[in-house]
Structure formats: C-alpha cells, structure tokens
SETI-500916 format. One record per residue (C-alpha): residue number from 1; residue in three letters; chain; y, z, x. Coordinates in nm, 4 decimals, padded with zeros to 6 digits. Layout:
REM SETI-500916
   roza   drenza   dolo         c2         c3         c1
    NUM      ALA      A          Y          Z          X
...
This chain:
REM SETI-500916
   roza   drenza   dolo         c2         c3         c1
      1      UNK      A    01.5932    01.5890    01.3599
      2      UNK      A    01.5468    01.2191    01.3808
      3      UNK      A    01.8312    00.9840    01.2377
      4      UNK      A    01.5505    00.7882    01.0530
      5      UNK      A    01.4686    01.1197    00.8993
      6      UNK      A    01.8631    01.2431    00.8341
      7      UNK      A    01.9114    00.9239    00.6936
      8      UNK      A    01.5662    00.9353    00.4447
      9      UNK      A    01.6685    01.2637    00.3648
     10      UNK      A    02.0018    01.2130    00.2182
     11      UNK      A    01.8985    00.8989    00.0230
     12      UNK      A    01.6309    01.1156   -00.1211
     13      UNK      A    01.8628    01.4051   -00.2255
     14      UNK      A    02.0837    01.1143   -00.3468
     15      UNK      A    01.8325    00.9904   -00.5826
     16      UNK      A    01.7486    01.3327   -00.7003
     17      UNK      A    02.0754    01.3496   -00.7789
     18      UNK      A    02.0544    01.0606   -00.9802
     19      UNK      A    01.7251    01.1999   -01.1379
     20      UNK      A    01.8551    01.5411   -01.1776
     21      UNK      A    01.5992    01.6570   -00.9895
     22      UNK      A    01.6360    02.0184   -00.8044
     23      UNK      A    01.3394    02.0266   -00.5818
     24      UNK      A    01.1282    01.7919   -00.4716
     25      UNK      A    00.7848    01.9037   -00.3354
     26      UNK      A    00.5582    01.6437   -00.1401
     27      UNK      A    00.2293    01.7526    00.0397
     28      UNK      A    00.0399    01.6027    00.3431
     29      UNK      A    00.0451    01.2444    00.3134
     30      UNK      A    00.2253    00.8826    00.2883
     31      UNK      A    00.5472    01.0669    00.1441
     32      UNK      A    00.5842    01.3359    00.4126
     33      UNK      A    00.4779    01.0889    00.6697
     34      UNK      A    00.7698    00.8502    00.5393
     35      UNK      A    01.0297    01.1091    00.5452
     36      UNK      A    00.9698    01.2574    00.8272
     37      UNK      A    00.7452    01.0143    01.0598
     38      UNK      A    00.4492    01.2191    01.0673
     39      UNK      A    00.2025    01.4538    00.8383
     40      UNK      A    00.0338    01.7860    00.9531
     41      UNK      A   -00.3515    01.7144    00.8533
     42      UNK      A   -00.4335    01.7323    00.4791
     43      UNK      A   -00.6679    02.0409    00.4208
     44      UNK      A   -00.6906    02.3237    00.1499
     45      UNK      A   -00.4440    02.5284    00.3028
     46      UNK      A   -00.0896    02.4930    00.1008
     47      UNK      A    00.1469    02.2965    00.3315
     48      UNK      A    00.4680    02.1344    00.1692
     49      UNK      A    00.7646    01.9912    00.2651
     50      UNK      A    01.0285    02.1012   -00.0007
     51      UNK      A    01.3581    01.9549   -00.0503
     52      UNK      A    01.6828    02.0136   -00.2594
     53      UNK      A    02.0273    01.9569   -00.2567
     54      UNK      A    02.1318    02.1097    00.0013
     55      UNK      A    01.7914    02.1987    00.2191
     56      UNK      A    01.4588    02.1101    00.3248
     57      UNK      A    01.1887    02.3132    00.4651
     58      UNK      A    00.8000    02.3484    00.4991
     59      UNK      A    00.5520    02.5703    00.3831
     60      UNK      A    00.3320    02.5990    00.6823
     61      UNK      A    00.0150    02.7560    00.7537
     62      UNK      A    00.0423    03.0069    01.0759
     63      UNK      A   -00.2411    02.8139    01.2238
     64      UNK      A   -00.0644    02.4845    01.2343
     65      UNK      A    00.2509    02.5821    01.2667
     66      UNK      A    00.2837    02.5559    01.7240
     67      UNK      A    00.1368    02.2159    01.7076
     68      UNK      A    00.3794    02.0599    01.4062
     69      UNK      A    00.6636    02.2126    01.5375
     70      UNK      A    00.7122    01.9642    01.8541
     71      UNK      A    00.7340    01.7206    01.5630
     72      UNK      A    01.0119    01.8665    01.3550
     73      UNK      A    01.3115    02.1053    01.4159
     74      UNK      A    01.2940    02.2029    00.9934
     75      UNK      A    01.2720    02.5833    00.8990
     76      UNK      A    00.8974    02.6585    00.8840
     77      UNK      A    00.7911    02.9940    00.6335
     78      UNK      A    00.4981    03.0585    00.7828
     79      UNK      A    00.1527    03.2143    00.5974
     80      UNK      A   -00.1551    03.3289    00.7320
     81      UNK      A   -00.5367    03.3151    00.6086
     82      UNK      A   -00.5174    03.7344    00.5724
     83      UNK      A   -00.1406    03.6883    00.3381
     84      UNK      A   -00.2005    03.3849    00.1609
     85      UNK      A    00.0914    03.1702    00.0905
     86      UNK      A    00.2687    03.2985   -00.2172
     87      UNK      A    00.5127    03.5340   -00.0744
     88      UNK      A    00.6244    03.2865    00.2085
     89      UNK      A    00.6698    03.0326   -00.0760
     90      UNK      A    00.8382    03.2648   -00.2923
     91      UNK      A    01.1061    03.3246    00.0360
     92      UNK      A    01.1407    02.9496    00.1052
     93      UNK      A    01.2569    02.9239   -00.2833
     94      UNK      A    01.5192    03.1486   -00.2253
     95      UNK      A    01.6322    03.0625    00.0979
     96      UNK      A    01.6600    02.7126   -00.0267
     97      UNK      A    01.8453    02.7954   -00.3292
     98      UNK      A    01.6349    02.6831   -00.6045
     99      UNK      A    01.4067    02.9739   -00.6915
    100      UNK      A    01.5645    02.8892   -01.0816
    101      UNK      A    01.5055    02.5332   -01.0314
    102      UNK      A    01.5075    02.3681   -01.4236
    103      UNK      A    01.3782    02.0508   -01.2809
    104      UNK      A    01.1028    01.9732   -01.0163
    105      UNK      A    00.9680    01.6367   -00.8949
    106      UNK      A    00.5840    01.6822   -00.7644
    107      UNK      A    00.4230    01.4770   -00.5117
    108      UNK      A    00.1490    01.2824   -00.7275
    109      UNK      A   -00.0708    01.2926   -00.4227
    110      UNK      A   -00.1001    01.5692   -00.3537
    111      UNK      A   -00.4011    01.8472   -00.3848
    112      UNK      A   -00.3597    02.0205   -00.7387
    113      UNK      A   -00.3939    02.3571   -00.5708
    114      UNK      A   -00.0684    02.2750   -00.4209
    115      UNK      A    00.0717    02.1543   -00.7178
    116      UNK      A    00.0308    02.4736   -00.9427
    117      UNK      A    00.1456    02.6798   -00.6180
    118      UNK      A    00.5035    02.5340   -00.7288
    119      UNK      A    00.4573    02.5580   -01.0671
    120      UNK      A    00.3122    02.8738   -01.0928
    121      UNK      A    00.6630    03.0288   -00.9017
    122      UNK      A    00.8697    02.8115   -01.1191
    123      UNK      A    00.7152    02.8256   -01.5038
    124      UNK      A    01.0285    02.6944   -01.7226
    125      UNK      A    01.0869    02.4476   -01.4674
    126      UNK      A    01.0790    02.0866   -01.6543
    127      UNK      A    00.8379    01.8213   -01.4307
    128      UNK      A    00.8314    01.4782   -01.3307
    129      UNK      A    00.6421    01.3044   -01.0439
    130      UNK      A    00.8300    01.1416   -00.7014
    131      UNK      A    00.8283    00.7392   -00.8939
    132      UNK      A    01.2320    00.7988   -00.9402
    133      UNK      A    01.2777    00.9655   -00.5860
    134      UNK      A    01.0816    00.9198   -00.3017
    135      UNK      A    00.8835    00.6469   -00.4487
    136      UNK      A    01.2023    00.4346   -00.5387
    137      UNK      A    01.3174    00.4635   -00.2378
    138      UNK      A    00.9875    00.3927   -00.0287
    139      UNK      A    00.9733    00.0252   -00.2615
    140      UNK      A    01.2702   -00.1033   -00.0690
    141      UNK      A    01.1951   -00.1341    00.2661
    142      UNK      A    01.4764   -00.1484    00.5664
    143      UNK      A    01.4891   -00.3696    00.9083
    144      UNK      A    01.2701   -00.1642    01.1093
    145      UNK      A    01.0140   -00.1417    00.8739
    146      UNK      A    00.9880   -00.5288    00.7693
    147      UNK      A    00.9858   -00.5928    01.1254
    148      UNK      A    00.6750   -00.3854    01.1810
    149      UNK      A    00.5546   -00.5377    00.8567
    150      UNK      A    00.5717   -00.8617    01.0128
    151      UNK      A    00.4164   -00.8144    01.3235
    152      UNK      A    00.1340   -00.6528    01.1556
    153      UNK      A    00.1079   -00.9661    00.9381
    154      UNK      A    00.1378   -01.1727    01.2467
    155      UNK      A   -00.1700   -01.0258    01.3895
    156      UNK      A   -00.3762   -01.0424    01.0633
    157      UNK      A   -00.3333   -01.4002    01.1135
    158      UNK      A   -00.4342   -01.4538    01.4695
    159      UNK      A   -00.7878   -01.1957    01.3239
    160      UNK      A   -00.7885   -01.4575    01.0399
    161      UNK      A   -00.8133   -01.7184    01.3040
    162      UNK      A   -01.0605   -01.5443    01.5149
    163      UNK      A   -01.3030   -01.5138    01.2490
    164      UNK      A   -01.2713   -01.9064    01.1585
    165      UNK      A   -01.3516   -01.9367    01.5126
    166      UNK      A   -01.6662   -01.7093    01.5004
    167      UNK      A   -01.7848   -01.8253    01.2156
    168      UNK      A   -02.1059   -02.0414    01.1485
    169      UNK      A   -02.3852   -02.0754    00.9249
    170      UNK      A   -02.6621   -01.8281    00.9824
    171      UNK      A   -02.4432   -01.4903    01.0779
    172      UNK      A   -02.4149   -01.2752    00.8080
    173      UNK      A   -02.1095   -01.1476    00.6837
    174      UNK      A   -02.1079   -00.8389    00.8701
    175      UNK      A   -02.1305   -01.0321    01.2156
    176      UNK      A   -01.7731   -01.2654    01.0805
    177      UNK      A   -01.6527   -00.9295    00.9798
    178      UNK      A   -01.7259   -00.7735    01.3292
    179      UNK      A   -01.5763   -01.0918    01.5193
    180      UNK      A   -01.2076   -01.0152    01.2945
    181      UNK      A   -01.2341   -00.6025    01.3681
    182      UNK      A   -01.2643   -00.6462    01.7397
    183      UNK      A   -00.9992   -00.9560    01.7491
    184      UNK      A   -00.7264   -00.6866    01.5709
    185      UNK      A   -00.8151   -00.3941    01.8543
    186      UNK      A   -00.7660   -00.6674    02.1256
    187      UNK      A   -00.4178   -00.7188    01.9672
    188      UNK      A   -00.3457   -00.3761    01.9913
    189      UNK      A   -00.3751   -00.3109    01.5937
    190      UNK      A   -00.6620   -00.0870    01.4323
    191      UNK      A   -00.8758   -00.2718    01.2188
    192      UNK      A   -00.8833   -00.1211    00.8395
    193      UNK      A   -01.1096   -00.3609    00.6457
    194      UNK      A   -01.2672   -00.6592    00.6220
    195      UNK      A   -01.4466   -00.8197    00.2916
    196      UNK      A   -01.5851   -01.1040    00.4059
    197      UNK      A   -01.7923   -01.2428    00.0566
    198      UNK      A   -01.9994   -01.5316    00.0811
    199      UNK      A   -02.1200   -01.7379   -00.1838
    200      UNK      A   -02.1922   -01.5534   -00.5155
    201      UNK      A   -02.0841   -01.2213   -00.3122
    202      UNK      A   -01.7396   -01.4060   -00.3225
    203      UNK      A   -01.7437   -01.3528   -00.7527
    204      UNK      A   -01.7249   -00.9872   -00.6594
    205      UNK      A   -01.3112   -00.8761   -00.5417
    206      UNK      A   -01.4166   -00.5895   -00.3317
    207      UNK      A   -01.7106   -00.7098   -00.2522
    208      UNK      A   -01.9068   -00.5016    00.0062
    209      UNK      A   -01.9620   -00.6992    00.3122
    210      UNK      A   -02.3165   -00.6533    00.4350
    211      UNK      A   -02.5868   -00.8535    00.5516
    212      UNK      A   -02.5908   -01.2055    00.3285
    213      UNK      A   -02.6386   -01.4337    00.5732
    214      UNK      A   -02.4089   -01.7320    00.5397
    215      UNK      A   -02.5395   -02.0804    00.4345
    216      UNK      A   -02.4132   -02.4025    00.4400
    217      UNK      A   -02.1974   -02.4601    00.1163
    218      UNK      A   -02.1024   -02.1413    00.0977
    219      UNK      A   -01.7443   -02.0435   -00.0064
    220      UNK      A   -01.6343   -01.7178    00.1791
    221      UNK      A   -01.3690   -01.4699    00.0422
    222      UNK      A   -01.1819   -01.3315    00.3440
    223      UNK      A   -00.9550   -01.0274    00.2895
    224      UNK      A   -00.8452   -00.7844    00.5991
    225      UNK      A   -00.6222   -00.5921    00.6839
    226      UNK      A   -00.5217   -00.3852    01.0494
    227      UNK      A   -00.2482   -00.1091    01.0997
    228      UNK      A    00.0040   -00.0931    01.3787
    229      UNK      A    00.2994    00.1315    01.4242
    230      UNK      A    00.2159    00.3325    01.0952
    231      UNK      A    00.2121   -00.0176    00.8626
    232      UNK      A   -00.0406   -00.2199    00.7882
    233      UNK      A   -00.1211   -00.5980    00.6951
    234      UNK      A   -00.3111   -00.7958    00.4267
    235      UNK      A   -00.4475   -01.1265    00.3923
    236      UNK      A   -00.6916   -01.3181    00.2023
    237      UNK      A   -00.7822   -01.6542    00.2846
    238      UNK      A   -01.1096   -01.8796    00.1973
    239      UNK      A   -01.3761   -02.0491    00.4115
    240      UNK      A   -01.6583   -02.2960    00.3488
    241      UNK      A   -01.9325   -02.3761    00.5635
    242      UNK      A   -01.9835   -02.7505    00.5757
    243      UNK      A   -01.9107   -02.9062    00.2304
    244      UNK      A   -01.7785   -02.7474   -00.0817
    245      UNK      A   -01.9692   -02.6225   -00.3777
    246      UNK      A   -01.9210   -02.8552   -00.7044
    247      UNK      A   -01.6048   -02.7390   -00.8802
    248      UNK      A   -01.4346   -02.5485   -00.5922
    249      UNK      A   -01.1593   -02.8027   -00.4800
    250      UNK      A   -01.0338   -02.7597   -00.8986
    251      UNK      A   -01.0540   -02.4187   -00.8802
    252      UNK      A   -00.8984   -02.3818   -00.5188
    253      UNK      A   -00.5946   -02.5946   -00.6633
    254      UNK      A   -00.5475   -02.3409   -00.9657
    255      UNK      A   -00.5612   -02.0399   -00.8049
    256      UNK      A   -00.2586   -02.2132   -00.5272
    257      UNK      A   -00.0611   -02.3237   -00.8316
    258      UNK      A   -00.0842   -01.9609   -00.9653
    259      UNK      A    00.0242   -01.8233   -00.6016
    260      UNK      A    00.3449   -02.0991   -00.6492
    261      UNK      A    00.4086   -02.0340   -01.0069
    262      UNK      A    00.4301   -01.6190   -00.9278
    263      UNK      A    00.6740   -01.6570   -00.5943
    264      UNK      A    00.9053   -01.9364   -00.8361
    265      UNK      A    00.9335   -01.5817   -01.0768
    266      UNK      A    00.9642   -01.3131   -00.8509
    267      UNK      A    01.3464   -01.2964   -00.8359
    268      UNK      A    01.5733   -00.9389   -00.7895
    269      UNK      A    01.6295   -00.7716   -01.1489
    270      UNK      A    01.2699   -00.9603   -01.2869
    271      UNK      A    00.9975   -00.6916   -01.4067
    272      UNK      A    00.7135   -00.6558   -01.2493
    273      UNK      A    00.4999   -00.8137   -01.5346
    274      UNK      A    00.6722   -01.1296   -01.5354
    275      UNK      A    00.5288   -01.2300   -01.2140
    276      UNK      A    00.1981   -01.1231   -01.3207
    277      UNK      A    00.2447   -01.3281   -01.6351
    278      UNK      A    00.3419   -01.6531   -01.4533
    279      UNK      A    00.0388   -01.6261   -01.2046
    280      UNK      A   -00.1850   -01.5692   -01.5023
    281      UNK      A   -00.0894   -01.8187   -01.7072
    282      UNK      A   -00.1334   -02.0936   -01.4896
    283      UNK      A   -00.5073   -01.9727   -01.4581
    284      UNK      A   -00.5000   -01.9276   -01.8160
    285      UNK      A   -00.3896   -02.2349   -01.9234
    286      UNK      A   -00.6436   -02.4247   -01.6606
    287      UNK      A   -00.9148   -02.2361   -01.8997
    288      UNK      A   -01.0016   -01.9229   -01.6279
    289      UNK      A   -00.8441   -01.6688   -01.7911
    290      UNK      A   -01.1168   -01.4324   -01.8198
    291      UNK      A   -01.2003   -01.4597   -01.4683
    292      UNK      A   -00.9105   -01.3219   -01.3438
    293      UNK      A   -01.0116   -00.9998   -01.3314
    294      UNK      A   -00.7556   -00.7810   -01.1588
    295      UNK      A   -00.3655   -00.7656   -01.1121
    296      UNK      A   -00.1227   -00.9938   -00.9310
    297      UNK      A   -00.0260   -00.8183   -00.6778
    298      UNK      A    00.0514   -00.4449   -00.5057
    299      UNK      A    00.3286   -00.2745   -00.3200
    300      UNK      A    00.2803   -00.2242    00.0804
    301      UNK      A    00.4408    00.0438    00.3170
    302      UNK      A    00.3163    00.3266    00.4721
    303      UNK      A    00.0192    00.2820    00.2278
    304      UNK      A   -00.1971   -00.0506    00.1979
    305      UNK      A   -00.1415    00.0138   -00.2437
    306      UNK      A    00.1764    00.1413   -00.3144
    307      UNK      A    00.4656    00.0549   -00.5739
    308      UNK      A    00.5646   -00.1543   -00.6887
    309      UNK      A    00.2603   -00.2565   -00.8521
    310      UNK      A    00.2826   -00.6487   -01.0502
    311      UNK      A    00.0585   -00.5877   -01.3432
    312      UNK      A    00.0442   -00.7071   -01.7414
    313      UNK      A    00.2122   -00.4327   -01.8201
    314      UNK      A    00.4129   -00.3429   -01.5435
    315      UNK      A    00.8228   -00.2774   -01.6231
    316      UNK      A    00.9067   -00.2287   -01.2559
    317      UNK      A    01.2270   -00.3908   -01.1843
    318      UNK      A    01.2144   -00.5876   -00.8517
    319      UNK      A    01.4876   -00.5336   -00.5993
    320      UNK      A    01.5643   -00.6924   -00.2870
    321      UNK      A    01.3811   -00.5267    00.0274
    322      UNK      A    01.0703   -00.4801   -00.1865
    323      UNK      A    00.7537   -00.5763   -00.0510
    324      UNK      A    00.4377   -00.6751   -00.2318
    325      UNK      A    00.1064   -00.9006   -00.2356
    326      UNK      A    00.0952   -01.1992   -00.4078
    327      UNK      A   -00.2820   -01.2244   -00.4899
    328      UNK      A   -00.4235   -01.4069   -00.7832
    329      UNK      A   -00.7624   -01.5384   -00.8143
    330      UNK      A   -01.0392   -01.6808   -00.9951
    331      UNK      A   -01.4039   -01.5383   -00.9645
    332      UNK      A   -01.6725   -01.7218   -01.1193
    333      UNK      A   -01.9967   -01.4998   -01.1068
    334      UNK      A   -02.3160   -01.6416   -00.9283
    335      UNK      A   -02.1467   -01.9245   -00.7928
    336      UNK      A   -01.8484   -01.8031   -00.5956
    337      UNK      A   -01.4803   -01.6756   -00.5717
    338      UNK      A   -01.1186   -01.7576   -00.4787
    339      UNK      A   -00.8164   -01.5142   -00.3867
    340      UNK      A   -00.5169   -01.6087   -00.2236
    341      UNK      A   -00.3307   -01.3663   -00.1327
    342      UNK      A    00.0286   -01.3042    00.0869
    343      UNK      A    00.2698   -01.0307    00.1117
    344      UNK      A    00.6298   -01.0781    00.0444
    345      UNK      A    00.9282   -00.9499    00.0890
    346      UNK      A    01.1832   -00.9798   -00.1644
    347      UNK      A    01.4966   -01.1133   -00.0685
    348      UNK      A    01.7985   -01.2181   -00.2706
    349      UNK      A    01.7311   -01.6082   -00.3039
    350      UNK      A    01.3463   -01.5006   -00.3569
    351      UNK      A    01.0002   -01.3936   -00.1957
    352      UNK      A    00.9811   -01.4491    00.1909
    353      UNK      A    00.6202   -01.4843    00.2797
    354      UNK      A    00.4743   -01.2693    00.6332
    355      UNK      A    00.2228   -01.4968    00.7160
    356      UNK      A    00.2448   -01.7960    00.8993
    357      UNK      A   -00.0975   -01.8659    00.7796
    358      UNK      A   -00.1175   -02.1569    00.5320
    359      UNK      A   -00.3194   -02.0988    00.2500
    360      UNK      A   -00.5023   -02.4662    00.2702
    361      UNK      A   -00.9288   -02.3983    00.2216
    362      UNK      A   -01.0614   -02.4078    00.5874
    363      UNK      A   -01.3781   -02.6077    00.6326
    364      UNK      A   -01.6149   -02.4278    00.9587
C-alpha cells in the first residue's frame, strides 16, 4: 500500500475515532479516489471501500476485480452477476469486525443502491454522512497537494492569457473558448470548462457559452478551469472589447473591494459565513445587493466544488491548509456581469492567493 494511502488511512480512522464512527463506507468517487489515489469506474454494481478501526477492505465486483487489483494490495470480497453481492458483504462485515457496528458514516455520493446495501446488513446502526471524517480531512490540504494546486492554477493563467490573446471582436464566444481549451492541452492540463459570457450573456453566472458573437463594448465573463495530476484550477477574470459599457468601471471597483474585504476576513478559527458576509456587504452597501446572486466562494481538491463551502449561512470553521474560491460578483441583467474570482489557500497569517494573475479589467 502506498504511504500517501497508510497515512490517509490512519487520519481517517483517527477522526472516526473522534466521531465515534465504526465504519465508514465510501463508493466510487472523489473520496475513494482521495484515499486511495484511484476509483474503480462508478456503475450499478455495489463496489465499496469500507473502513474501521482496525481494517479496510473493498466490496468488489468479480468482473473488476484483475484490473483494480494492480492498483491496491487491500482484501477484495469478491461477488459475481449470478451471487449478487450480499453474502460477500455480509463476510467483509465480519472479517472486518463490525458486523454490530452502532454507528456508520455513509459516503453522501454515493449511488443509494449502495447505500441501503449497508444499511440493510446493519438496521440499528445510528447514521451520519463522511462531513466529520473523510470530508474534514479532505478540507485541509497537505504539501503535495497545494503544490499540484498551484501548478494547475499556474496554467489556468497562462489559458487566461491565451484567450486575451485570441480574442477580438467578431468571434463568438465559443471560438475565445476554443483558443483557452487547446492553450491548457498544450500545457499538458485537460481542459474542464470554459464560460466565456459576453455582454448581457455575462448577467447570467453559468452562462452557456455558445455562439454570441462578440461586439465592441462588450464586457466578457471569463471562468475556466483545467485538471492536471488529479486537481484542478479555477479562475474568473473580465474582458472588454474596445471601451467599457457606461457604469462598468463602478461596478468593476465594487466587486474588487468585495474580493479585498472577504481575504481581510478569512482568518483560521473564522466561520465560513463571515467571509461571505464581508464580501456581501461591501456589494450591499454600494446598493447591488440583490444582484449578487450566488455564494462567496467553494472548497477545491480532488473535486472542482467541495467543502468548505463560504455561504450566508455557512458555520464551517476555517483552518489552515484549507483551500477555497474567493468569487463575488455583481450581475446586472441585459447589460452585463462581473465575477472575480481566486482560489486560496488558508494559511496562518491569512489567504495566499494561486494565481499570479491580477485581477485588473483587461481591455482587447
């Protein structure tokens, strides 16, 4: 077994500990993948990784089992189509010691199926989901992964860049958006999206980049993100063609004192919501309130959204090593939109930004 994965593993039985958790059950996905380093494919046949105090082994389907097992030295109890996967599971329970389990924590990702597969063999077990385990631990990020975090930010910019570069009036935003996905694959990073939002498409946060074709004037929303080494990056930074739209320098400036306002409160033992509050009421304040439409910010890991997440309501406590967007903005339908928007990690003085990108308006 991998020392990354030794060393996941026994701060994830320490935190059941903690939780008084006595098996933890995760399926196919960003949890598995995070313990472990990989995930078998997600499909309908039950596959879990199940772990207590003492143990950890896999449910594994017979047909997958050859191929996952270069991957992993763990105890597999195998099932076929023709069995089904009850009795294997009922075995693994016992071998691991916790077939009278009083408390499970369930992977909240994973397929229900797979879900009431554990439940179903352990009824008078109490139930929680993996936020105080596995998701605890996956907010606080170690050296290896902010360095991958950082090179993946690195490259964001330099796709940023190339789609400044590219840019001009009379593409539409699919071509700008084509220019950024084939800059990240020449750096060696796949790209995962790119909202490129021009002009009253820029109102819209997850706007669907399509075939608007850019004007002069317009102010363009860019957001993208590429993955490399099993992380990912995201940006957002705005665009305008030739001169600004009335009103947009103002709004620009609120939206950057928002950004400022939420990295001067995002501080180890602060909840969540208090940097959400201090973004939003700077755009408040300014009289935009009701055009800010969607949280502060979101964790990033192995996933692109993970915890913790900076909302209103939000009583997260931040710790050091957590990593998270910084994101506020201001979107004014039928005219046009502004998001700014870094990710952070959280160190003991404050937020350290990824980017090297500065967050000044660019002018194509």
């Amino acid at each position: 077994m991998a020392k990354a994965t030794e060393a996941r593993l026994q701060q994830l039985r320490s935190s059941m500990e903690r939780a008084g958790v006595d098996l933890l059950a995760v399926g196919p996905g960003a949890h598995m993948h995070w313990l472990l380093g990989f995930h078998p494919h997600a499909d309908e046949r039950p596959c879990l990784l199940c772990v207590s105090a003492g143990s950890a082994a896999m449910l594994m389907p017979a047909l997958n089992a050859q191929g996952i097992r270069e991957h992993t030295d763990l105890p597999f109890y195998e099932w076929s189509d023709a069995e089904g996967p009850q009795s294997a599971f009922a075995v693994l329970l016992d071998a691991l010691g916790v077939a009278g389990a009083s408390s499970i924590a369930l992977d909240e990702t994973m397929r229900a199926d797979f879900a009431a597969l554990v439940q179903d063999n352990l009824p008078d077990a109490s139930r929680q989901f993996s936020a105080s385990t596995i998701g605890a631990l996956r907010m606080r990020k170690d050296v290896d992964e902010y360095t991958c975090l950082k090179e993946n930010a690195l490259i964001a910019d330099q796709s940023m860049q190339a789609g400044w570069a590219a840019m001009q009036a009379g593409m539409t935003e699919l071509d700008v958006a084509q220019a950024i996905r084939e800059s990240f694959a020449a750096l060696g990073a796949k790209p995962l999206f790119t909202i490129v939002g021009a002009g009253g498409n820029g109102a819209f946060p997850h706007h669907e980049t399509g075939h608007s074709t850019l004007r002069q004037g317009d102010a363009v929303v860019m957001d993208i993100g590429g993955a490399l080494g099993g992380y990912s990056s995201d940006i957002t930074r705005m665009a305008v063609i030739g001169e600004a739209p009335p009103g947009y320098v103002e709004v620009h400036a609120i939206v950057e004192a928002a950004v400022q306002a939420a990295m001067a409160a995002a501080r180890p033992g602060v909840k969540a919501h208090v940097v959400d509050d201090a973004a939003r009421g700077v755009i408040t304040d300014a009289g935009y309130g009701q055009y800010f439409v969607h949280r502060t910010g979101h964790g990033m890991g192995v996933e692109i959204h993970e915890q913790p997440y900076l909302t209103s309501v939000s009583e997260t406590v931040l710790e050091a090593g957590m990593v998270f967007s910084i994101e506020p903005g201001i979107y004014l339908p039928g005219r046009f939109g502004i998001r700014l928007e870094d990710i952070v990690i959280l160190r003991d003085s404050g937020p350290e930004i990824l980017s090297g990108l500065p967050r000044d308006l660019t002018i194509i």
